[in-house]
Every structure is written in structure tokens, then in C-alpha cells.
KEKE-3310 file (N, C-alpha, C; in steps of 0.2 Angstrom, whole numbers, plus 5000, padded with zeros to 4 digits):
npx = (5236:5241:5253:5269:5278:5291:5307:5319:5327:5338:5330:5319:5320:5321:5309:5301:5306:5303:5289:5286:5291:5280:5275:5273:5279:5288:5289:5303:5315:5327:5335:5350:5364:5372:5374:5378:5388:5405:5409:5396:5381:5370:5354:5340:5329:5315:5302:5287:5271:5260:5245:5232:5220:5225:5240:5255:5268:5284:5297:5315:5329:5344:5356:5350:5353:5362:5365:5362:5359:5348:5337:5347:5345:5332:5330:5338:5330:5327:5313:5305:5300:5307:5302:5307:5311:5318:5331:5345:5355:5349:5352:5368:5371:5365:5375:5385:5386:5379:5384:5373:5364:5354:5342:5329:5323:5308:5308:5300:5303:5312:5302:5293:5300:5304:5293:5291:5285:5285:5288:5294:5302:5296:5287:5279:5276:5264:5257:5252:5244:5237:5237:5242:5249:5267:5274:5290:5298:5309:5317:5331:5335:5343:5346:5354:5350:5344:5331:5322:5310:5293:5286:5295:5296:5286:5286:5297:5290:5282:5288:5287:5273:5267:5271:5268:5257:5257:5268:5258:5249:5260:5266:5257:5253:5266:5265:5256:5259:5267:5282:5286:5297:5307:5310:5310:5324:5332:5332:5336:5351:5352:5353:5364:5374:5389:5396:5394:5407:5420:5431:5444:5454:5470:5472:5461:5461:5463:5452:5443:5432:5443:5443:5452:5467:5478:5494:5508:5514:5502:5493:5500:5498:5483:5481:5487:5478:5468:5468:5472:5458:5451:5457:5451:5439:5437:5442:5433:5418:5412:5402:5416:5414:5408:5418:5426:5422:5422:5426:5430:5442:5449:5449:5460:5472:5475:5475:5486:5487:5497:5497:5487:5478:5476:5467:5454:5451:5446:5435:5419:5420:5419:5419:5418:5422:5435:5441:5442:5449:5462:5476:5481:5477:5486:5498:5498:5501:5511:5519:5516:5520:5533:5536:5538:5528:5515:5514:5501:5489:5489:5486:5469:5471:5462:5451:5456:5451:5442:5434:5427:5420:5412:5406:5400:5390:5382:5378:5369:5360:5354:5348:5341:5331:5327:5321:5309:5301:5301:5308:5322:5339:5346:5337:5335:5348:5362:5377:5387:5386:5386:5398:5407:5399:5406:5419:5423:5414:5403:5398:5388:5375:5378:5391:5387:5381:5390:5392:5392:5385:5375:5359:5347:5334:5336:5345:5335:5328:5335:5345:5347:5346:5358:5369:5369:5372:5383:5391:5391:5398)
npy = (5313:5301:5300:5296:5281:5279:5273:5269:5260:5244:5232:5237:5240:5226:5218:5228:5222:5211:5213:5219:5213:5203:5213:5216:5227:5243:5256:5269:5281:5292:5306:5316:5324:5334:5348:5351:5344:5337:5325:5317:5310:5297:5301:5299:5285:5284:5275:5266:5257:5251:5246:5241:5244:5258:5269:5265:5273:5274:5277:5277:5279:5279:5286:5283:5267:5253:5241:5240:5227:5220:5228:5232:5217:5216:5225:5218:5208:5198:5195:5207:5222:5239:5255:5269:5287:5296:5287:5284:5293:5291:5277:5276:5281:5276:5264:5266:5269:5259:5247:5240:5232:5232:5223:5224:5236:5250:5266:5279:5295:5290:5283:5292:5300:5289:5290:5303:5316:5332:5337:5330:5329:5324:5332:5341:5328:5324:5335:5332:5319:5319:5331:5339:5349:5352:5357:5364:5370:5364:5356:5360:5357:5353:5337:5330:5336:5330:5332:5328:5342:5339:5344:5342:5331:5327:5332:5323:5314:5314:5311:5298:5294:5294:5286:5273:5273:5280:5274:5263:5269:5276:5264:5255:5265:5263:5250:5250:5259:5251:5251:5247:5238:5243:5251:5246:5240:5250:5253:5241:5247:5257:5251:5244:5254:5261:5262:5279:5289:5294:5299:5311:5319:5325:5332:5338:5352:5356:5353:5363:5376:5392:5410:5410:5402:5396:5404:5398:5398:5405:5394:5382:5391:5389:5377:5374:5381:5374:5363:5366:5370:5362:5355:5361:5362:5347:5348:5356:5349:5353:5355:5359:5370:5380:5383:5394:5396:5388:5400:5410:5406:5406:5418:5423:5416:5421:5433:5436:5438:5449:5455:5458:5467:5466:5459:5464:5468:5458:5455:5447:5438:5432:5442:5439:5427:5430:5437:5430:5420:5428:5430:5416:5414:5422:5416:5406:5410:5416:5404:5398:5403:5401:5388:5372:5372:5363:5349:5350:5337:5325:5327:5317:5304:5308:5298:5287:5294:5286:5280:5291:5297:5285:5287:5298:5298:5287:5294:5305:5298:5291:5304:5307:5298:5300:5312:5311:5303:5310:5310:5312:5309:5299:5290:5283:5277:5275:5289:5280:5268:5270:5274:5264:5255:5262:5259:5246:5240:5228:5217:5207:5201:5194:5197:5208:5206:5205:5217:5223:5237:5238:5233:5216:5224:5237:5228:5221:5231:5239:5234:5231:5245:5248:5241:5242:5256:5256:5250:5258:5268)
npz = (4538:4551:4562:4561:4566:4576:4576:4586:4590:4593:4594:4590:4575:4571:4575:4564:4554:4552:4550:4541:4528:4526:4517:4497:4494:4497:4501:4500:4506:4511:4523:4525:4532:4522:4522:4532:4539:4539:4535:4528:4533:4533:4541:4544:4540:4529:4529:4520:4519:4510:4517:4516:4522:4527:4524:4531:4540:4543:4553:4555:4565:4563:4570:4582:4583:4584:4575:4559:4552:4550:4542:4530:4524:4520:4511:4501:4498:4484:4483:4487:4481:4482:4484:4476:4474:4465:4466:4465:4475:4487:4486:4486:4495:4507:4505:4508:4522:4528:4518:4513:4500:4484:4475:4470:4462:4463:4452:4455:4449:4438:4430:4427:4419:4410:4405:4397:4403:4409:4419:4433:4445:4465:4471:4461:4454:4465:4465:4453:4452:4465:4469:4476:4486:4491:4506:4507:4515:4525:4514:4516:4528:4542:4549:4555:4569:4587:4597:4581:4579:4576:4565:4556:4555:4550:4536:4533:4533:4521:4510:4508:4510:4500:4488:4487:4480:4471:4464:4459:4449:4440:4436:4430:4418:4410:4408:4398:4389:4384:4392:4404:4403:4399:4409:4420:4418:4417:4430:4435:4432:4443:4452:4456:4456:4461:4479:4488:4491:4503:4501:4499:4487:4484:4473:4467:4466:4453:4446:4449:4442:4433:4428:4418:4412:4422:4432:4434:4449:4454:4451:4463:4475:4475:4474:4489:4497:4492:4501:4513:4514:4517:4528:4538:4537:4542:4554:4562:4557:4546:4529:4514:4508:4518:4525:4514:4497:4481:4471:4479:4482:4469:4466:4478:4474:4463:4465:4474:4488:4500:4511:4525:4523:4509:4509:4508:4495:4486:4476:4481:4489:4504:4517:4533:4534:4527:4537:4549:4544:4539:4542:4541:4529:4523:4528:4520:4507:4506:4506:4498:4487:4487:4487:4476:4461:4456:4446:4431:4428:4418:4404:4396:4383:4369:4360:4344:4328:4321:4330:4337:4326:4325:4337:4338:4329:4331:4342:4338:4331:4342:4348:4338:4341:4353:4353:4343:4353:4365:4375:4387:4381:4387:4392:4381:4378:4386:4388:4390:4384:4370:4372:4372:4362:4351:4354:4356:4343:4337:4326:4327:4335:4344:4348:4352:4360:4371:4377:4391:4396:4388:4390:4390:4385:4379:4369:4361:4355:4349:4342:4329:4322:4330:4323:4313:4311:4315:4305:4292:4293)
capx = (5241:5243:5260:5274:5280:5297:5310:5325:5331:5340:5325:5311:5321:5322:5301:5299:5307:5300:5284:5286:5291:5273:5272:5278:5283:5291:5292:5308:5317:5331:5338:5356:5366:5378:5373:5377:5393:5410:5406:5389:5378:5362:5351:5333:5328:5308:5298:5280:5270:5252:5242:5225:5216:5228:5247:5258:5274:5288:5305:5320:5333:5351:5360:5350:5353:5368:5363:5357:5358:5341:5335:5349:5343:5325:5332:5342:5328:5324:5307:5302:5301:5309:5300:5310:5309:5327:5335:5352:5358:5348:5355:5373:5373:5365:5379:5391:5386:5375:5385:5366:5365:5348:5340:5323:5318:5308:5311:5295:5307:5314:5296:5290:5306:5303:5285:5291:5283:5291:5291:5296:5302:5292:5282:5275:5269:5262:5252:5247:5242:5234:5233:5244:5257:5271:5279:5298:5303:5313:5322:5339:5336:5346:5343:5357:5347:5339:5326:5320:5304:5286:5283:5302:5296:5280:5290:5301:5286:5278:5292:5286:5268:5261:5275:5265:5251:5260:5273:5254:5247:5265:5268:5250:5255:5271:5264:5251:5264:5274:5289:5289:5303:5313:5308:5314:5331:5336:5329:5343:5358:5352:5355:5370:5378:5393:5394:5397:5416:5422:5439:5447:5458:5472:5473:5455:5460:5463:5445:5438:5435:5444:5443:5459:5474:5485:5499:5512:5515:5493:5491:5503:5492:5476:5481:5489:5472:5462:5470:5468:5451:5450:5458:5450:5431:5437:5442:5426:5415:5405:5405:5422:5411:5405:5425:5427:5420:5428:5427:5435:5450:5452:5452:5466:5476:5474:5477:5490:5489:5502:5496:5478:5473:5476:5462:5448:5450:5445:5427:5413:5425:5415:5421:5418:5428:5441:5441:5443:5455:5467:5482:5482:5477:5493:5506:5496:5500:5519:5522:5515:5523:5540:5536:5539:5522:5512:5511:5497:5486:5492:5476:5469:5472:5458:5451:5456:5444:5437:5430:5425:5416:5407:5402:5395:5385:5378:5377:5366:5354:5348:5346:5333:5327:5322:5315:5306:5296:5298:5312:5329:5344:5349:5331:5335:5356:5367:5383:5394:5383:5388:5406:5408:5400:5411:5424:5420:5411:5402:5397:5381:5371:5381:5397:5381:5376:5396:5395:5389:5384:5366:5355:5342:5328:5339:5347:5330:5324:5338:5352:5344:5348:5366:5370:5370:5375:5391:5392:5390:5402)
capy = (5307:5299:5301:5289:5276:5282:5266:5271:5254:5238:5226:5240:5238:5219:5219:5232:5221:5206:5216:5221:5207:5201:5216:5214:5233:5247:5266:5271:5288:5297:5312:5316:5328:5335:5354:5356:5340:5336:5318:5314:5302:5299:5303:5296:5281:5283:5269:5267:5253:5252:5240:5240:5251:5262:5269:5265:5276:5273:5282:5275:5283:5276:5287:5278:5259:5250:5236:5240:5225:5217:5231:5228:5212:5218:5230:5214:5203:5199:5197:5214:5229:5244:5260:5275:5293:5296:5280:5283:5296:5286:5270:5275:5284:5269:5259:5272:5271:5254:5241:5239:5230:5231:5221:5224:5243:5255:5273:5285:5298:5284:5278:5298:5301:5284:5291:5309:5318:5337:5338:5326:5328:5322:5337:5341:5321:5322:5337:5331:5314:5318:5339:5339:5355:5350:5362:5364:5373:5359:5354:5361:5357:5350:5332:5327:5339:5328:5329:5333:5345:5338:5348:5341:5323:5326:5334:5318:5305:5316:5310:5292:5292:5293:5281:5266:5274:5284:5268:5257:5273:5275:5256:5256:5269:5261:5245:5253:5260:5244:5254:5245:5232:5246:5256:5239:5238:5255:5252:5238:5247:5260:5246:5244:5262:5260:5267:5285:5289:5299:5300:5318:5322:5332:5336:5340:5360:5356:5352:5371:5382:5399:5413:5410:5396:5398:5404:5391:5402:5403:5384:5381:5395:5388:5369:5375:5384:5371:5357:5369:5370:5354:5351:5366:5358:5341:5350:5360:5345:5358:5356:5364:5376:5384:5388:5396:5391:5388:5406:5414:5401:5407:5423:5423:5413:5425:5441:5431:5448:5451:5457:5457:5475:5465:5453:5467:5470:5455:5453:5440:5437:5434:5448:5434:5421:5432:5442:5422:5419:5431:5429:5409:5415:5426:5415:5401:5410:5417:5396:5394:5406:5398:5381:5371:5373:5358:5348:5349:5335:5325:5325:5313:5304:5308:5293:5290:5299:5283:5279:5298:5297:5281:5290:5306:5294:5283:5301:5308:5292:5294:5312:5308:5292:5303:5318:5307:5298:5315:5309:5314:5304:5294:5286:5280:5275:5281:5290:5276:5263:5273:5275:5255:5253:5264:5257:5240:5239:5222:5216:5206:5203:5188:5202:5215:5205:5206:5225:5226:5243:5238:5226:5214:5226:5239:5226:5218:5235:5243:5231:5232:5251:5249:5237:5245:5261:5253:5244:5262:5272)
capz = (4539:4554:4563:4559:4570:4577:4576:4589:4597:4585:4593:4588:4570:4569:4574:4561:4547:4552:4551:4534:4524:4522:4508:4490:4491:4505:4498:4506:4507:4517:4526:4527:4532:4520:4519:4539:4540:4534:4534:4527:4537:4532:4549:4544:4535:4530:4525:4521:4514:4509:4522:4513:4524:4525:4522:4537:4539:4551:4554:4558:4567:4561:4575:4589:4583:4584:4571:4553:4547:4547:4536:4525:4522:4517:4506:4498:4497:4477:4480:4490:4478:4488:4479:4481:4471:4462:4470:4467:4478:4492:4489:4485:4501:4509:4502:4511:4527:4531:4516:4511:4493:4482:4471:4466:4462:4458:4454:4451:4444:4432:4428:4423:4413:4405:4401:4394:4407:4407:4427:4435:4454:4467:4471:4453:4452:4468:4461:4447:4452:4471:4469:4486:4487:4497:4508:4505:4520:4525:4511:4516:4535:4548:4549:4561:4576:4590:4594:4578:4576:4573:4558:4552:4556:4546:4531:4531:4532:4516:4505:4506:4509:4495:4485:4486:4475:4463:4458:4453:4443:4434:4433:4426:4412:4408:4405:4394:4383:4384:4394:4410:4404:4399:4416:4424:4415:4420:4440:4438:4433:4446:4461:4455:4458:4469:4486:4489:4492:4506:4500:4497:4481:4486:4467:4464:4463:4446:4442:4450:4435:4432:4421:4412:4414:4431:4432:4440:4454:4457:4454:4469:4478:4473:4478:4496:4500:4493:4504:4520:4516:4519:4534:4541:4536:4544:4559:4562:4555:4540:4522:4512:4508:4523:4525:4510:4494:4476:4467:4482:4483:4465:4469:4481:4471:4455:4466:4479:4491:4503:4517:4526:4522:4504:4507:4507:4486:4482:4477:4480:4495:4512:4523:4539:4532:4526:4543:4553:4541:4534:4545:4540:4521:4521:4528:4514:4500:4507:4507:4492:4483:4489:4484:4468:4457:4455:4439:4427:4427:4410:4398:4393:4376:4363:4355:4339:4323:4319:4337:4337:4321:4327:4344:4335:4322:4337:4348:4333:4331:4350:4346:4333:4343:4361:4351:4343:4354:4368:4381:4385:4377:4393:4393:4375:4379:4390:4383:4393:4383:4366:4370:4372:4355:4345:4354:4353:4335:4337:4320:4326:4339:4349:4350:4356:4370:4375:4378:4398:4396:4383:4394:4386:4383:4372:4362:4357:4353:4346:4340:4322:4321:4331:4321:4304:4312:4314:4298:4289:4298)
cpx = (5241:5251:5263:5277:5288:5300:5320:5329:5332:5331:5319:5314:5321:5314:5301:5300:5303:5293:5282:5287:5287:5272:5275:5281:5283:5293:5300:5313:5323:5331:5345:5357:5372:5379:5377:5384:5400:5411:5399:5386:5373:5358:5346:5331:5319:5305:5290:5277:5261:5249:5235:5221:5216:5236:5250:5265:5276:5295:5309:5324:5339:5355:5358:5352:5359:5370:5357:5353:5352:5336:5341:5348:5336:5327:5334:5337:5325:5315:5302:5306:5302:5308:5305:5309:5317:5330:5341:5356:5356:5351:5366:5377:5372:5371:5385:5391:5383:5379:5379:5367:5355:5346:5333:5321:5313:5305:5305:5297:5309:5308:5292:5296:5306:5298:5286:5288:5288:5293:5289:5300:5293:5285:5276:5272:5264:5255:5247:5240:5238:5232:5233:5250:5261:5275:5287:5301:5311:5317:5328:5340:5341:5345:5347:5354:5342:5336:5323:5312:5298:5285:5291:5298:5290:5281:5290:5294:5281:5282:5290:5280:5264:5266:5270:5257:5253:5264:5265:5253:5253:5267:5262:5252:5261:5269:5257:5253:5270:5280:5291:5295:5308:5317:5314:5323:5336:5336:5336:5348:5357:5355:5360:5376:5381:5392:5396:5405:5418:5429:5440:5453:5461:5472:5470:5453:5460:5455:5441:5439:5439:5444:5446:5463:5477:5489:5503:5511:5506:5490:5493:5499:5486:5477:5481:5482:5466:5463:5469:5463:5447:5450:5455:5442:5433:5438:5437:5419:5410:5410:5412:5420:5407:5413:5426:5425:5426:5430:5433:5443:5453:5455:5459:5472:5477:5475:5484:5492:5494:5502:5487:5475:5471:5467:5454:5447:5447:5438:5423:5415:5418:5418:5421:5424:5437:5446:5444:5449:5463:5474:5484:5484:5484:5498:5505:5501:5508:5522:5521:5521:5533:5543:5535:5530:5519:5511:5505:5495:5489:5484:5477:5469:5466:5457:5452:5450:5439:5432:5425:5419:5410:5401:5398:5389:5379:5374:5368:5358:5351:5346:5342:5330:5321:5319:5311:5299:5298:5301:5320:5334:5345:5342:5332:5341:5358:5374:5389:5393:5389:5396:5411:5405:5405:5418:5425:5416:5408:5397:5391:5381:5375:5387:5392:5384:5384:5396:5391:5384:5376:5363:5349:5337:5331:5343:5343:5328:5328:5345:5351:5349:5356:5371:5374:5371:5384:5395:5394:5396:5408)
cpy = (5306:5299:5295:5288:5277:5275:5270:5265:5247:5232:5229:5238:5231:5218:5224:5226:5216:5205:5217:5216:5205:5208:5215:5222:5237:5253:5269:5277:5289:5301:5311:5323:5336:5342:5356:5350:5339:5328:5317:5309:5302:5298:5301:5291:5280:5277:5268:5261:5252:5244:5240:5247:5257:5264:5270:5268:5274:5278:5279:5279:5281:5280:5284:5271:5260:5245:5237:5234:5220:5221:5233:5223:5213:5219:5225:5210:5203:5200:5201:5220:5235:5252:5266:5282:5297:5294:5283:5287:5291:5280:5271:5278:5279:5264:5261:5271:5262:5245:5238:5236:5230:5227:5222:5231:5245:5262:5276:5290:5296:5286:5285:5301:5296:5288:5299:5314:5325:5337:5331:5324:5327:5327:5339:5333:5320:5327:5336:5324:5314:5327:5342:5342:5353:5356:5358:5366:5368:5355:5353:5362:5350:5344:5329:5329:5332:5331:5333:5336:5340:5339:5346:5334:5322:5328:5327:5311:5306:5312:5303:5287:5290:5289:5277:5270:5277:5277:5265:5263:5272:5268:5257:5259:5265:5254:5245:5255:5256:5247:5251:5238:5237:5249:5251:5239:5244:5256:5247:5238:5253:5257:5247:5249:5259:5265:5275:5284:5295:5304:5309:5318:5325:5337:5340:5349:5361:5356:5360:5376:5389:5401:5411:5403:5399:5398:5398:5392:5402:5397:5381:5385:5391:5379:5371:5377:5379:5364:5361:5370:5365:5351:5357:5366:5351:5341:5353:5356:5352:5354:5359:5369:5381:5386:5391:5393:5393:5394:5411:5411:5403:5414:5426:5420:5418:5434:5439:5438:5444:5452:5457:5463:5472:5464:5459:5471:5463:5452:5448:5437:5437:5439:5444:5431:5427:5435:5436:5421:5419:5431:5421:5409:5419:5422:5408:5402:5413:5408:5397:5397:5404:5391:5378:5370:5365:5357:5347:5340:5331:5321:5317:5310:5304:5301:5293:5293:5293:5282:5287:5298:5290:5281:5296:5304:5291:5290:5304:5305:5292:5299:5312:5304:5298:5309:5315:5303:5305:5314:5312:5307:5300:5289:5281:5274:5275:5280:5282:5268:5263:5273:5269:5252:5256:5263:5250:5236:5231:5222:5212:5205:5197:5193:5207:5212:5204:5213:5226:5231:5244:5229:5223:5217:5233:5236:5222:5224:5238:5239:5230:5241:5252:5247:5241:5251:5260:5253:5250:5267:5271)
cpz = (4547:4557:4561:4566:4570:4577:4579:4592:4590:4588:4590:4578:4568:4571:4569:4554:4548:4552:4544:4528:4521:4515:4503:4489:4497:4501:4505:4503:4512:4516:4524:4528:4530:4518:4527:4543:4538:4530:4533:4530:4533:4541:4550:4538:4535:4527:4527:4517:4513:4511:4520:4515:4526:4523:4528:4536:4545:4546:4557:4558:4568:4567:4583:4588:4580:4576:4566:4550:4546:4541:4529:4521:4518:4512:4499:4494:4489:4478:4483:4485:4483:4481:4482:4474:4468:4467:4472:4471:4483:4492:4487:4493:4508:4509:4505:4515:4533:4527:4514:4502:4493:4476:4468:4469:4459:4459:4452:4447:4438:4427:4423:4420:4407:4399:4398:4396:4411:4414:4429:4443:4457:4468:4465:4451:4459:4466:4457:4449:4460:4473:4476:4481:4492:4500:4507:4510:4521:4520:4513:4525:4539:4552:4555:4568:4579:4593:4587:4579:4575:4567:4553:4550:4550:4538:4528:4529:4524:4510:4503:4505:4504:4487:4484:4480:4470:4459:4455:4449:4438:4431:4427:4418:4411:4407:4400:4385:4381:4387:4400:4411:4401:4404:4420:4424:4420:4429:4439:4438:4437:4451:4460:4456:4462:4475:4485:4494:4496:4507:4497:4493:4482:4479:4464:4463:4457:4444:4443:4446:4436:4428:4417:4416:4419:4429:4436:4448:4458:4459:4460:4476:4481:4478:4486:4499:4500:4498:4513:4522:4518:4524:4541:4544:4540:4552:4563:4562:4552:4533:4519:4513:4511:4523:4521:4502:4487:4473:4475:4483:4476:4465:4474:4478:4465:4460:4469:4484:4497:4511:4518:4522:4514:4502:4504:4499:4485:4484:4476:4487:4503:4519:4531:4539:4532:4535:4549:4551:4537:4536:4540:4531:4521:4520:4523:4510:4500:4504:4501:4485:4482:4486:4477:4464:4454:4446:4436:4428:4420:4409:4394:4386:4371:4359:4350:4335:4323:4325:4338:4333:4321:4334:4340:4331:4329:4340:4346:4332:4337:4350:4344:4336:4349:4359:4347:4347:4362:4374:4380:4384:4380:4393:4386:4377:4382:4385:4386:4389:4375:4364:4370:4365:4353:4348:4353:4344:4335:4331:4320:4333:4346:4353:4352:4362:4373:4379:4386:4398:4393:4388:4388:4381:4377:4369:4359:4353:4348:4341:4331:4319:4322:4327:4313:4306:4309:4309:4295:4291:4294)
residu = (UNK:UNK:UNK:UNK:UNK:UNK:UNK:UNK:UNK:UNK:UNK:UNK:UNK:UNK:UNK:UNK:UNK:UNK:UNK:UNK:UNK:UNK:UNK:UNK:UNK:UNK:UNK:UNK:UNK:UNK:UNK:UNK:UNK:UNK:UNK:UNK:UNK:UNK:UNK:UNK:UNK:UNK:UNK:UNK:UNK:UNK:UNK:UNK:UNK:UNK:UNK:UNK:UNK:UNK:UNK:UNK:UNK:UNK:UNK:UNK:UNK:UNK:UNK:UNK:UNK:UNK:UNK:UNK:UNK:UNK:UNK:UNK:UNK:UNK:UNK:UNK:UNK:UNK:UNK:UNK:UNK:UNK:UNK:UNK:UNK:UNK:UNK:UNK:UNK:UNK:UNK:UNK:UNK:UNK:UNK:UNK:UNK:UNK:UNK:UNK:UNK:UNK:UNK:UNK:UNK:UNK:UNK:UNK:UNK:UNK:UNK:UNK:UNK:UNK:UNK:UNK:UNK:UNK:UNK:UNK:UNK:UNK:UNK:UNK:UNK:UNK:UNK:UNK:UNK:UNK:UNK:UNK:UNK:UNK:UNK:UNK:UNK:UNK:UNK:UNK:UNK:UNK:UNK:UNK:UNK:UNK:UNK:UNK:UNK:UNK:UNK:UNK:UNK:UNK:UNK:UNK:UNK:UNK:UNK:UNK:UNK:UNK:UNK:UNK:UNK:UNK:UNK:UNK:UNK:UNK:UNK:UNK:UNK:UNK:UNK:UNK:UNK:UNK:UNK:UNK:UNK:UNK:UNK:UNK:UNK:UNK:UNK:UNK:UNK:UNK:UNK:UNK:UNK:UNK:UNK:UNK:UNK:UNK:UNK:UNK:UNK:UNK:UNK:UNK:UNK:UNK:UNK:UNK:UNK:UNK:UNK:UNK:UNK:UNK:UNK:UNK:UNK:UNK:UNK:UNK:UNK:UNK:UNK:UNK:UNK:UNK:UNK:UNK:UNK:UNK:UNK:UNK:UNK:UNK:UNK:UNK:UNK:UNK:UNK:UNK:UNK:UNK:UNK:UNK:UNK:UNK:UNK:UNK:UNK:UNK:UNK:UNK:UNK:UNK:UNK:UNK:UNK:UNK:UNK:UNK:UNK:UNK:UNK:UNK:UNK:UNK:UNK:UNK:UNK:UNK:UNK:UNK:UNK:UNK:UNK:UNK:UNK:UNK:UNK:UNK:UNK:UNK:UNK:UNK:UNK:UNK:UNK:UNK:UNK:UNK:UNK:UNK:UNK:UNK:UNK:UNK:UNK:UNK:UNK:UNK:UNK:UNK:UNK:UNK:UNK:UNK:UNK:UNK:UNK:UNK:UNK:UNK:UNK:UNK:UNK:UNK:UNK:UNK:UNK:UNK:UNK:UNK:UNK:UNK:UNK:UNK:UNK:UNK:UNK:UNK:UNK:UNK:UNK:UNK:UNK:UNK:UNK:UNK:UNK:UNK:UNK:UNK:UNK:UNK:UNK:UNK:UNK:UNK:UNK:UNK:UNK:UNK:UNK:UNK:UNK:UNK:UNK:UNK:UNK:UNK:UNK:UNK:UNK:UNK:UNK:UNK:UNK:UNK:UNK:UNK:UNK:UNK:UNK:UNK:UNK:UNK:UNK)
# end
């Protein structure tokens, strides 16, 4: 390959789009930083397009430019397909950071999940279909560092080159098998994903599992430490989890020691972190201990049986649909699709096309069988 074309300046971006437009498709990819930030950026936007006589990459670099929004607008435009390799992280994060909206995908992930193809990350289609090993080192690298590495830069332009000829193969097979208006439907409820959310839960220590149910006294523990961790990771710019991650916050809450020499009983524990900070963790867990215990979460209401009993019936009929024909369930339905029928029960096909959740191409195919699932139930 050829090196990729660095793009650091809004005017090298606005020649760049301007540049691009002549093609009906743009393999695109990102970096971000979320293993080594407390705030996620994304730090590299790759794009590749196939110009006949060869595949041209470029690299944009979202920390040197001011002004995304001309490749916003690309991204928008219905009639450029913007190929990418499990979309949705990329565009929800895009949508996070840049206000980017998309219109016309398509996902190689998607396309070989469509096609019941048991591996399906990029690496194992790049294998199968070009007999190209992708190093990994880089995977879990440090994308905010400038300047980045050579061999980082060449990692990142791998992710995209070779898009523009895997999506015609998989299209190719999917219009073979007649799948590529299914392929299609699921690419448009992909765009649609909303943005990534940087908001922080103070409540969300309820959601990190424990052995057993908390006592009151632990729950109040467990919260106080999980909300330090927080302002701890926001202060420092890292992940929560470089401060401490979630089994050791249970841990101290489930032993709630007393004193430092305590901390050193409690196993799985980082001996660093503890040692940085057991002073802080003491006088936490003194507070907490003092303070009125947080309420429970109130659960949520159980739909009634009959709704239950029309979701397990539905649930069951994708069960046999996607072993069947050699996919997993979500490629048939999705469950949010499923939980909107047997909430809803529409009784033909005019009440179908109500439900948001079933697009055109699974209620031509399937509205026959939902239909009279219903009915039976």
C-alpha cells in the first residue's frame, strides 16, 4: 500500500470532500480513545475509496481541524454510500463528537452476518476473501498520541483499504441469495442509532453485579466509592477503570474495613490503587457508614402473561426461523421488534405496517407467519 494522505488543516478537509464526492462509495473507519480518556474522542477519521487504478487512503486528523462540517455533509449525502465494518460504534460516536447524521450505509459485518458466515470480524473476512493476516498489535493503542507512529498510521489505513472490495464481493453474494434488501433495511436502522452519551449515572452502582444482595449499609458504601470514582477518573482524564474497577468497589463495600492495614485482606484488589488510595477509601467508607442508605432502584413492572406468552411464542418462531436458514435471531427480528408485537397484536397487515420497529422488507416476508402467530396465541 501506498501511504495514506494525512489531512490536518479545515481547507485540506473541504479539498478532500470536494474531492471525493465524484465516488458512489467511501470505506470509512475510526480511532478513538476510550481505553486511555475519561472523555472519548474519536482521534482518526480513515477513508478510502477505490479510484480504479488504485485504492486511495487518507487520514484525517479531527484534533488538528477546526471545522468538521464539510465531511459531515458527505457522510449525509443520500447518494454516497459510506462503507464501514460494524457501523454502529463508528457512527454513534461520530454523532457524539462531530453531530454527523447518515444516510446511506453499508456494513461488511452486517452483510456476513446476513450471509451466516460463522466469523465475521474484519480480520477473518479479510483472510478469507484476500489471504491477508492483519497485525493486532495496535488494537488497544493510544490514538490521542501525536505524532502518531508510522506503523500506527499504517495499522489505521488497514482498517479501510481493503472495504471498497470486500463490500462488491459481499453485495455480490447477497444479491445472489436475494438478501441484499434485507442487508439494506438493517444498514438503515443502523444510521439511525443515536449519539453516544457522555452523561454519568450517579445511580448506576446498582447495575455492577455482586455475589449476593447488599446490605444497606454496603449499598451506601458501594454508591459513595462508585461516585468517587468518578470524580477521581474526571479529574485525572482516564477511564473509571484505571482508578479502580467494579469487583474491587464491591469488595470494599462487602468487607467496609476500618483501617488501611484493613485494605490489604481484600483479594483481586490492586495493591497500587489501594496503596494511592486508602487514606481517601477509609474516610469514604467512615461517611458512608454514617449516611442514610440509598434506595433500591423500584423494578420494573412485569408485562402482563398474556403479553409474555405472545413474546415467548414470537421469541420461539425466530428460533426456528434463524436455525433454519443458519443466522443468529437478531438477523431474522430483533427482540425490540418482537416486544412491540406482543404488545401491540395487530390483527393484519395495515396495523403491521403501524409497528416502527418491522420495516418493509420483514413484513413482506414475514407478516404471514406473525400474523397468525398472533391470532393463535
Amino acid at each position: 500500500m501506498d501511504s495514506p494522505q494525512i489531512i490536518e488543516t479545515s481547507v485540506g478537509l473541504s479539498n478532500l470532500v470536494d474531492y471525493l464526492r465524484q465516488f458512489p462509495s467511501i470505506a470509512c473507519d475510526t480511532e478513538s480513545n476510550g481505553l486511555f480518556a475519561y472523555y472519548e474522542r474519536v482521534c482518526l477519521i480513515q477513508l478510502s475509496v477505490d479510484a480504479g487504478q488504485a485504492i486511495e487512503d487518507y487520514i484525517v486528523d479531527p484534533f488538528a481541524i477546526d471545522q468538521m462540517q464539510d465531511l459531515g455533509q458527505l457522510f449525509a449525502d443520500p447518494e454516497i454510500e459510506i462503507i464501514f465494518h460494524a457501523a454502529e460504534y463508528d457512527i454513534i460516536s461520530m454523532k457524539r463528537d462531530f453531530s454527523f447524521e447518515f444516510t446511506h450505509l453499508f456494513d461488511t459485518y452486517i452483510a456476513a452476518r446476513v450471509l451466516g458466515y460463522d466469523k465475521v470480524g474484519l480480520g477473518a473476512l479479510l483472510e478469507r476473501y484476500f489471504g491477508i493476516d492483519v497485525d493486532k498489535r495496535f488494537q488497544q493503542a493510544n490514538w490521542s498520541l501525536r505524532p502518531l507512529p508510522e506503523d500506527q498510521l499504517a495499522y489505521a489505513q488497514m482498517d479501510t483499504h481493503y472495504l471498497p472490495a470486500l463490500r462488491d464481493l459481499l453485495a455480490a453474494e447477497l444479491q445472489k441469495k436475494n438478501y441484499l434488501a434485507e442487508a439494506r433495511e438493517i444498514f438503515a436502522e443502523i444510521s439511525q442509532a443515536p449519539a453516544a452519551s457522555r452523561a454519568f449515572d450517579p445511580e448506576g452502582f446498582w447495575r455492577i453485579r455482586t455475589p449476593r444482595p447488599l446490605q444497606p449499609t454496603e449499598a451506601a458504601v458501594l454508591r459513595d466509592l462508585y461516585q468517587w470514582r468518578e470524580r477521581q477518573a474526571a479529574q485525572q482524564n482516564i477511564p473509571p477503570y484505571k482508578v479502580m474497577r467494579d469487583n474491587e468497589l464491591v469488595a470494599i463495600a462487602m468487607m467496609q474495613p476500618r483501617h488501611i492495614d484493613h485494605l490489604e485482606r481484600i483479594k483481586g484488589a490492586s495493591r497500587q490503587s489501594l496503596k494511592r488510595y486508602g487514606r481517601s477509601i477509609i474516610h469514604l467508607v467512615k461517611h458512608a457508614q454514617q449516611s442514610p442508605p440509598p434506595s433500591p432502584p423500584q423494578q420494573q413492572s412485569q408485562p402482563d402473561e398474556d403479553i409474555l406468552n405472545r413474546y415467548q411464542a414470537l421469541y420461539e418462531w425466530r428460533k426456528r426461523r434463524a436455525a433454519k436458514r443458519g443466522v443468529e435471531g437478531d438477523i431474522i427480528i430483533s427482540k425490540s421488534a418482537l416486544w412491540a408485537l406482543a404488545h401491540h397484536v395487530p390483527a393484519n397487515l395495515h396495523e403491521l405496517e403501524q409497528i416502527p420497529e418491522i420495516g418493509p422488507y420483514r413484513r413482506q416476508q414475514y407478516a404471514v407467519e406473525l400474523l397468525e402467530i398472533l391470532r393463535s396465541v
